[in-house]
C-alpha positions as CSV (number, residue, x, y, z in Angstrom):
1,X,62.4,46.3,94.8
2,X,63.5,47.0,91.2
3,X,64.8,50.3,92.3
4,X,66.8,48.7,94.7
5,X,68.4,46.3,92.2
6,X,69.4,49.1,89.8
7,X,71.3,51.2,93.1
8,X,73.1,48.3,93.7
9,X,74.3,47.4,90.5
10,X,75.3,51.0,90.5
11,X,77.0,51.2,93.4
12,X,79.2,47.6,92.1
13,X,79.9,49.4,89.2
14,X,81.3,52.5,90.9
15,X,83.3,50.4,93.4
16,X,84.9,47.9,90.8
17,X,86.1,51.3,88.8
18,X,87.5,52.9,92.0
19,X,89.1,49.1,92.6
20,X,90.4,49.1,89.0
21,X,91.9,52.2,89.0
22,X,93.8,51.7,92.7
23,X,94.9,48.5,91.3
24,X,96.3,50.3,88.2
25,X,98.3,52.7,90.2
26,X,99.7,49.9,92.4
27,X,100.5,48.7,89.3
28,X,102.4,51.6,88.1
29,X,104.2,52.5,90.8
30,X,105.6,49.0,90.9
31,X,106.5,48.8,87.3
32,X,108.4,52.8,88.4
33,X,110.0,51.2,91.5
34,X,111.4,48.3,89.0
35,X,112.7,50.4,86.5
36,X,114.2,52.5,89.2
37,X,116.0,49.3,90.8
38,X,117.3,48.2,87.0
39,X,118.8,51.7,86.4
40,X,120.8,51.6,89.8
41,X,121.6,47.8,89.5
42,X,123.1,49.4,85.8
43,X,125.0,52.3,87.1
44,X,126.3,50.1,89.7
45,X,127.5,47.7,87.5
46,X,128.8,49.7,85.1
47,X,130.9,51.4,88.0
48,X,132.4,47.9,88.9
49,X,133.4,47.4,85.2
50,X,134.7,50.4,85.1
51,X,133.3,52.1,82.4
């Protein structure tokens, strides 16, 4: 029974580190994606102003 205990807190310690690492490359790709969409909404507007 103990033994059993200790597997399992394993296991939820090994699933909330895979979970916080998927959730920190969601995280990063969104911030990328962002950053992309700012430079282009930039360029663009800096093409309009004609600069």
């Amino acid at each position: 029974m103990l033994h059993q205990t200790a597997t399992t807190k394993k296991f939820k310690e090994s699933d909330y580190k895979v979970t916080h690492k998927r959730n920190l490359r969601l995280f990063s790709s969104q911030i990328f994606i962002n950053t992309t969409r700012l430079i282009k909404l930039r360029s663009r507007q800096s093409k309009i102003q004609g600069t």
